[in-house]
C-alpha positions as a Markdown table, in Angstrom:
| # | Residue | x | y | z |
|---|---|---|---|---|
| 1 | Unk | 3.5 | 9.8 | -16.4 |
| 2 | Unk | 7.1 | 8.8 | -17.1 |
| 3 | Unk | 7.6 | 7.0 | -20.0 |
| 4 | Unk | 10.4 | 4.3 | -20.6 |
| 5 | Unk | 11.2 | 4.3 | -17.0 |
| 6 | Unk | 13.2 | 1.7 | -15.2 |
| 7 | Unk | 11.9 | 1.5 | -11.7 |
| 8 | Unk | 14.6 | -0.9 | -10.8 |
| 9 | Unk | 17.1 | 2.1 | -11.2 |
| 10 | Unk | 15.9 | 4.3 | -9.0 |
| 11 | Unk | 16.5 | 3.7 | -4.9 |
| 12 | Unk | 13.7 | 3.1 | -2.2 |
| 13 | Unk | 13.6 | 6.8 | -1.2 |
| 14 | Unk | 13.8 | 7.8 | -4.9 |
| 15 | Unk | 10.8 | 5.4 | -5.7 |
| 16 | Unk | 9.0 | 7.0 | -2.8 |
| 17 | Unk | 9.2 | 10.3 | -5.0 |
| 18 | Unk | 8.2 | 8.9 | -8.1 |
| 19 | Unk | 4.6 | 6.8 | -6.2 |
| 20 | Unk | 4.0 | 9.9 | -4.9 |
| 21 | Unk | 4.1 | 12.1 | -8.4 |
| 22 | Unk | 2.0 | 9.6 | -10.5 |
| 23 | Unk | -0.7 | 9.2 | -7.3 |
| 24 | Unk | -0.6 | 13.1 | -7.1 |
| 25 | Unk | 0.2 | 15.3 | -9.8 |
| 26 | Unk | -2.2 | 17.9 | -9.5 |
| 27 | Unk | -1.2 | 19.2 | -6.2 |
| 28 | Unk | 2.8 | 18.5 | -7.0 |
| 29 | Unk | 2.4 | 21.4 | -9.4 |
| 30 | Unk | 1.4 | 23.8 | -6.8 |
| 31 | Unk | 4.0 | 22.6 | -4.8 |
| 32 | Unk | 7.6 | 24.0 | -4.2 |
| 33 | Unk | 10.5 | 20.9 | -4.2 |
| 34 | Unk | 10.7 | 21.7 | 0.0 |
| 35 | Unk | 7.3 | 20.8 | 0.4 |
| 36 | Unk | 7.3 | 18.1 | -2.1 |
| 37 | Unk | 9.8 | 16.9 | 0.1 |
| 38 | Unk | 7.8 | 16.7 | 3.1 |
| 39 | Unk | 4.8 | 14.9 | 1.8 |
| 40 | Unk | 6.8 | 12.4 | 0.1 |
| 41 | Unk | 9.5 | 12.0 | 3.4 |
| 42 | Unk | 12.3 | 12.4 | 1.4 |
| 43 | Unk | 15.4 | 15.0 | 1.0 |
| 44 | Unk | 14.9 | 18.0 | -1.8 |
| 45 | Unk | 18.7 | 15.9 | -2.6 |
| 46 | Unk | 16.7 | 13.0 | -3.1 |
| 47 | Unk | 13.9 | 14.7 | -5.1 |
| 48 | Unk | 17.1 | 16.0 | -7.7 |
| 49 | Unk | 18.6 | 12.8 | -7.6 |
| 50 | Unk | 14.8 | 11.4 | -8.7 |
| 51 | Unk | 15.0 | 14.4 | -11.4 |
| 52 | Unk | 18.5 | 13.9 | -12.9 |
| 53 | Unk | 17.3 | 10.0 | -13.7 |
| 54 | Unk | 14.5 | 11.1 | -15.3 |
| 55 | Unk | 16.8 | 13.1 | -17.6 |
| 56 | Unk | 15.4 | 16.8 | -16.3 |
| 57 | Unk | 17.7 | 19.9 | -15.4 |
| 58 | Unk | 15.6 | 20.2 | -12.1 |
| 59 | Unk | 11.9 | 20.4 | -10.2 |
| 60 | Unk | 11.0 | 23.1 | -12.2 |
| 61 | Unk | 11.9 | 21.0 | -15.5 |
| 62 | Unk | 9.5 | 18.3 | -13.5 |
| 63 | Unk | 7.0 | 20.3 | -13.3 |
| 64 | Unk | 6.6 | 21.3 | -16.6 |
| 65 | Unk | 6.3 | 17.4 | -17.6 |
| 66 | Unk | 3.7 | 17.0 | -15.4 |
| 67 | Unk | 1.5 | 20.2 | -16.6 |
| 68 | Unk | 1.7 | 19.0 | -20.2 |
| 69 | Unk | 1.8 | 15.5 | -19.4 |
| 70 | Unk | -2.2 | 15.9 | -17.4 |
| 71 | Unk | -3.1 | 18.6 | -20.5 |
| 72 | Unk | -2.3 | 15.9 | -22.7 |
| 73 | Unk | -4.3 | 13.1 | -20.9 |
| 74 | Unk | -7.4 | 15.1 | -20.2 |
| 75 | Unk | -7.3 | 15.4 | -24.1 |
| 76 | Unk | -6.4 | 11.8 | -25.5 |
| 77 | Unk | -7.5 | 9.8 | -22.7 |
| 78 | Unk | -10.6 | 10.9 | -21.5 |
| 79 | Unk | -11.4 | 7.3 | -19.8 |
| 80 | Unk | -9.9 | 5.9 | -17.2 |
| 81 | Unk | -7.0 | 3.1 | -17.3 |
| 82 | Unk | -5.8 | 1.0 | -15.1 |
| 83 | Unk | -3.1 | -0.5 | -17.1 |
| 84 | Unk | -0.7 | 1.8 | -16.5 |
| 85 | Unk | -0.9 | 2.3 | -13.0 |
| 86 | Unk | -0.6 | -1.5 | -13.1 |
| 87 | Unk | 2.1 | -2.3 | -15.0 |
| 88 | Unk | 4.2 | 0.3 | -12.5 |
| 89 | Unk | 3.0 | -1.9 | -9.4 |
| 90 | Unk | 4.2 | -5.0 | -11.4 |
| 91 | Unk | 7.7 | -3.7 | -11.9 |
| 92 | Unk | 7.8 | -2.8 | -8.9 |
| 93 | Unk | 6.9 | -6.3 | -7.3 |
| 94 | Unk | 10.1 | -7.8 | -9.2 |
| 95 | Unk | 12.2 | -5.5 | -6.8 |
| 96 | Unk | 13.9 | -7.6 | -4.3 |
| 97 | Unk | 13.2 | -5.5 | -1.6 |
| 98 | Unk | 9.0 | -6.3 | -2.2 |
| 99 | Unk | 9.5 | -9.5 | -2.4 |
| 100 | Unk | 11.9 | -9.6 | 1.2 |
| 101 | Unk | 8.4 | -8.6 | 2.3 |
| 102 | Unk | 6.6 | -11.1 | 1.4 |
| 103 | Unk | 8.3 | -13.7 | 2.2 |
| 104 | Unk | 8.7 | -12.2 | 6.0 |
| 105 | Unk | 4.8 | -12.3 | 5.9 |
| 106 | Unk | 4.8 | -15.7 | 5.2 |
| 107 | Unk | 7.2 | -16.6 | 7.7 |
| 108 | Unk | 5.0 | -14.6 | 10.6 |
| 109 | Unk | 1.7 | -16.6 | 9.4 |
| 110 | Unk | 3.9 | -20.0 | 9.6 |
| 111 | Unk | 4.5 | -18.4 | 13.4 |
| 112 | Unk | 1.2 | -18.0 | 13.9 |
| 113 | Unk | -1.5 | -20.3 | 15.5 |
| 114 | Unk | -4.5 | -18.1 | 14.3 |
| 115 | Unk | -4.5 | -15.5 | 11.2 |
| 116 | Unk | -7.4 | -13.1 | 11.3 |
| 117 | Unk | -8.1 | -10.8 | 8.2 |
| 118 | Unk | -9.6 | -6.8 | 9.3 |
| 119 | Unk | -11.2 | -4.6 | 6.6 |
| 120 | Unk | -14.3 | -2.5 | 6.2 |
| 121 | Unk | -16.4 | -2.0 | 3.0 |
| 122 | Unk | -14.4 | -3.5 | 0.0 |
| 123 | Unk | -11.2 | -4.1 | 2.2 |
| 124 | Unk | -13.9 | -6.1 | 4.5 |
| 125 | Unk | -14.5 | -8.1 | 1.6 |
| 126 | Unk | -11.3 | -8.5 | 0.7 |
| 127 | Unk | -10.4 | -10.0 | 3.8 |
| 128 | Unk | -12.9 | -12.6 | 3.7 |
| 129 | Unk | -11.4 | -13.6 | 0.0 |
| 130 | Unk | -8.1 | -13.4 | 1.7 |
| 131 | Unk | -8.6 | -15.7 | 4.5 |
| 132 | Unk | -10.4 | -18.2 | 2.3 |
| 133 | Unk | -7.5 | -18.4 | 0.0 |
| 134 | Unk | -5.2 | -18.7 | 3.1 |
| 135 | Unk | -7.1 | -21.7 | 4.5 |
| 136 | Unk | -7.5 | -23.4 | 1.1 |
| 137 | Unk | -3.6 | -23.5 | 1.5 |
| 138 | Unk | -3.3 | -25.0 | 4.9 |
| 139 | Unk | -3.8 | -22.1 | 7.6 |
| 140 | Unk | -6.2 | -21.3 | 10.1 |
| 141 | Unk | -7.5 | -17.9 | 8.7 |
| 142 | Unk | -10.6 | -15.8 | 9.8 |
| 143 | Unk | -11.6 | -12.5 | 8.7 |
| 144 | Unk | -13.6 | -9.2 | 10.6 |
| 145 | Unk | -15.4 | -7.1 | 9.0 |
| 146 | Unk | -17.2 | -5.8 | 11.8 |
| 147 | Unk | -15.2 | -2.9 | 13.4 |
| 148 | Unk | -17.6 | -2.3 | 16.1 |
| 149 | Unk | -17.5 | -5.8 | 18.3 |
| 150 | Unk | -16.7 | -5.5 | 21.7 |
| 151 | Unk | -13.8 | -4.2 | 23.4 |
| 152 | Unk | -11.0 | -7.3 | 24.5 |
| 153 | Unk | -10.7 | -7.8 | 27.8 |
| 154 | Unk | -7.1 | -6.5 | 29.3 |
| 155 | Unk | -6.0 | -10.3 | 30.1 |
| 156 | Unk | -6.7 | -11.5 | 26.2 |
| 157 | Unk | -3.3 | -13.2 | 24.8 |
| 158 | Unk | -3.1 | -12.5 | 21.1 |
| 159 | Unk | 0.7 | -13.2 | 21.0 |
| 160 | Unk | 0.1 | -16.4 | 18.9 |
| 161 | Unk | -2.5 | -14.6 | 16.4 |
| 162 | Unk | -1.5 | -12.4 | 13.2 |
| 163 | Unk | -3.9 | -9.8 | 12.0 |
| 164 | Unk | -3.4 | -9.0 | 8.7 |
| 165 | Unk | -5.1 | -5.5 | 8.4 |
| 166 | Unk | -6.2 | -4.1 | 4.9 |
| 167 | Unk | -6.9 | -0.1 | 4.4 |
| 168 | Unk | -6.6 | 1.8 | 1.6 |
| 169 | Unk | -6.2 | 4.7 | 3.5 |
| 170 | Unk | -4.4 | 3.3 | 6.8 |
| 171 | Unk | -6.4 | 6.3 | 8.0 |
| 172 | Unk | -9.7 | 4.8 | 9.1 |
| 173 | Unk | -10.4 | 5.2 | 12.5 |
| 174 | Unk | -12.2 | 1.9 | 13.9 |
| 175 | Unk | -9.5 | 0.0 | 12.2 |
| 176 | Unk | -6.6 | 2.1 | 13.7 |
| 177 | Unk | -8.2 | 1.6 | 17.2 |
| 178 | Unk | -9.3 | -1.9 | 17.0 |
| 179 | Unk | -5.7 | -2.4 | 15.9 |
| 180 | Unk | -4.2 | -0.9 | 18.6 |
| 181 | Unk | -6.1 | -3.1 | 20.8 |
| 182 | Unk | -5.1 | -6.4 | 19.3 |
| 183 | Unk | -1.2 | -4.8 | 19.7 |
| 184 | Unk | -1.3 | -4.2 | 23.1 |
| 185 | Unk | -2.5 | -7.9 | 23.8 |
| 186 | Unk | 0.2 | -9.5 | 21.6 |
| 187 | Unk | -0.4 | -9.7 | 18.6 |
| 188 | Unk | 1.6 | -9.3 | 15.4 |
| 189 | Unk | 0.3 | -6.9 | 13.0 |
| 190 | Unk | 1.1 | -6.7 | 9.0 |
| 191 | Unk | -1.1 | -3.5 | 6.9 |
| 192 | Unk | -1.8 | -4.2 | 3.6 |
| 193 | Unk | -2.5 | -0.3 | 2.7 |
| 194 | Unk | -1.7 | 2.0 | -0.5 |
| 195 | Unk | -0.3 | 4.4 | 1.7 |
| 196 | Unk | 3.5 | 3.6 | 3.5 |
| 197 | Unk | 3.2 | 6.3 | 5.9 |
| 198 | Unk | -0.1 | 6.5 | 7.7 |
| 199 | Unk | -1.3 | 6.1 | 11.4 |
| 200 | Unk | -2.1 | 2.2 | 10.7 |
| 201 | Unk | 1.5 | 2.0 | 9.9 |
| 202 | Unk | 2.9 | 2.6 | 13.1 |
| 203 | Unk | 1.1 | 0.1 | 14.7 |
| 204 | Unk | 2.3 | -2.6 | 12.4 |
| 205 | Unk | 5.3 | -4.8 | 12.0 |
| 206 | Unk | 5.0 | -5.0 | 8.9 |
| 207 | Unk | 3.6 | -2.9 | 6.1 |
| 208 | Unk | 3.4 | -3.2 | 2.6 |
| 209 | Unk | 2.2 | -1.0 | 0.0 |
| 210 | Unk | 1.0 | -0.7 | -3.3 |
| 211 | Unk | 0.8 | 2.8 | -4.5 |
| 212 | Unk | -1.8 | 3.0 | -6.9 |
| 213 | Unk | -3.8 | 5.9 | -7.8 |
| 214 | Unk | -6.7 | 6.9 | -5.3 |
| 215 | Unk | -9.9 | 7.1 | -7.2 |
| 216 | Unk | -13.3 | 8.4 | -5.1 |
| 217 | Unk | -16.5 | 8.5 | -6.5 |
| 218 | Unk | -17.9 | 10.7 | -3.1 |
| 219 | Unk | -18.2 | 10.5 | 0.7 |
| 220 | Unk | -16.5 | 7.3 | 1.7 |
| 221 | Unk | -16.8 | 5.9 | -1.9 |
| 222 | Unk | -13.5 | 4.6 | -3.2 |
| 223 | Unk | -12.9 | 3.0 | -6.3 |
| 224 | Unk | -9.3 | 3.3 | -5.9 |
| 225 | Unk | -7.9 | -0.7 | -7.5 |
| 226 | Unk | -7.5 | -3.7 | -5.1 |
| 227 | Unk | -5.7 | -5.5 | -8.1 |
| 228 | Unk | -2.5 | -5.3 | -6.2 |
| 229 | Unk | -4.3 | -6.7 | -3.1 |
| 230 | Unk | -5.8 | -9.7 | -4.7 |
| 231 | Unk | -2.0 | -10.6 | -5.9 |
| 232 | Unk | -0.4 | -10.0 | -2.5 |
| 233 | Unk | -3.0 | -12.1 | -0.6 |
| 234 | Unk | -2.9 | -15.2 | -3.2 |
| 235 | Unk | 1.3 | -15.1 | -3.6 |
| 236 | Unk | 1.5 | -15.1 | 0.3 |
| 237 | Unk | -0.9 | -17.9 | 0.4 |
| 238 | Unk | 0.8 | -19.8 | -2.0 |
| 239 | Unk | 4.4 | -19.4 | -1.0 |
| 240 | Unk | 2.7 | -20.3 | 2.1 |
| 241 | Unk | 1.2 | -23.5 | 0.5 |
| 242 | Unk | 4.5 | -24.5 | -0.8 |
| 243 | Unk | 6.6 | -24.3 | 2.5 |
C-alpha cells in the first residue's frame, strides 16, 4: 500500500493507523478522518501526523493513494500475495516494543506450573502445534480445542496456569466466555489475535497482535495467514528453551 515505508519511524499510535489502512482500505475511502479516527482509536492529530510521514498534504491526499493504489492492484495483481503483508509484520517484529512482548510472555510461562493453548478451527490447531513446540522445549503445555467442556467449578485455582488464547477475531464467543472463566479463577491470560482491540483483549494481560489482512472465503471460513502465529509460538518457545 505504502511503498518505501519505514515502519520504525512512525510511533505506536501512528502504526495503529497505518495496520488499520492496509487491513481496510475499502471502507477507509468512505470514511471521513473523524471516523477513521474512531475505528483505528487514535487522534484525527495522530492520523495527520501518520499523513505528513507519508509525504501527503492531508487525509484527502490519503485517500486518493488508496483509490488508485486498489484500481491499480485489481489490474496488475489479480492473485493474491502474501509477501507483502508479510514483509510489513516482519518489520514490524524488529520494533523493540514487539519484542518487550515477547519476552514478557516468556517470563509469565517460566511463572507458570501449567501452560494450556485455546483455539477453535485452525486457531485450535494451532494451539496443538503451539503447545508441542512449547514442551519439546522444556514446559508443561496442553492445548483445548474444545470450547464446549464443562463449566469450572467456583473453587478451581488457575493462579499457577497460563492460557495462551489464539483468535483471529478476539470476537468469538465460546472463547471470550471460556476465557473469562479461567480469569476469574486465577489464571493469567495472553491473546495471540490479529486484532489489538477486541472483547478477548480485555480479558487478557497480555495481548499481541499481528495485523495481517483478513481474508474469508464465507460463513466462518477464514483464510486470513497464521504465518505470524507460527513465528510467535516457535520464538517464545525458544527464548524459552534458552533461559
Amino acid at each position: 500500500m505504502f511503498h518505501n515505508i519505514d515502519l520504525k519511524s512512525l510511533s505506536e499510535l501512528e502504526l495503529d493507523v497505518y495496520n488499520y489502512i492496509i487491513s481496510h482500505p475499502k471502507q477507509v475511502q468512505q470514511l471521513t478522518i473523524r471516523q477513521l479516527a474512531s475505528e483505528a482509536h487514535v487522534s484525527t492529530t495522530t492520523i495527520s501526523r501518520f499523513c505528513q510521514k507519508m509525504n501527503l498534504s492531508g487525509f484527502s491526499e490519503l485517500k486518493y493513494v488508496i483509490r488508485d493504489e486498489l484500481h491499480a492492484e485489481q489490474h496488475v495483481y489479480p492473485s493474491y500475495d502474501i509477501s507483502t503483508p508479510l514483509t510489513d509484520f516482519f518489520t514490524k517484529v524488529s520494533r523493540d516494543e514487539f519484542d518487550q512482548k515477547i519476552d514478557q510472555c516468556v517470563k509469565m510461562i517460566q511463572q507458570a506450573k501449567l501452560v494450556v493453548f485455546v483455539g477453535i478451527g485452525s486457531s485450535g490447531s494451532l494451539g496443538d502445534y503451539g503447545a508441542r513446540f512449547l514442551a519439546n522445549a522444556g514446559a508443561f503445555a496442553l492445548s483445548i480445542k474444545d470450547p464446549f467442556q464443562p463449566s469450572l467449578r467456583n473453587d478451581t485455582d488457575l493462579s499457577e496456569t497460563l492460557f495462551i488464547v489464539l483468535s483471529v477475531s478476539g470476537m468469538t464467543k465460546e472463547i471470550i466466555m471460556r476465557s473469562g472463566e479461567y480469569k476469574q479463577n486465577g489464571a493469567k491470560i495472553v491473546a495471540i489475535t490479529n486484532h489489538e482491540h477486541s472483547p478477548i483483549t480485555t480479558l487478557a494481560d497480555l495481548t499481541i497482535s499481528y495485523y495481517m489482512p483478513e481474508r474469508n472465503a464465507g460463513d466462518h471460513v477464514n483464510m486470513t495467514t497464521q504465518v505470524p502465529v507460527v513465528y510467535l509460538l516457535e520464538t517464545m518457545a525458544n527464548r524459552f528453551a534458552e533461559s
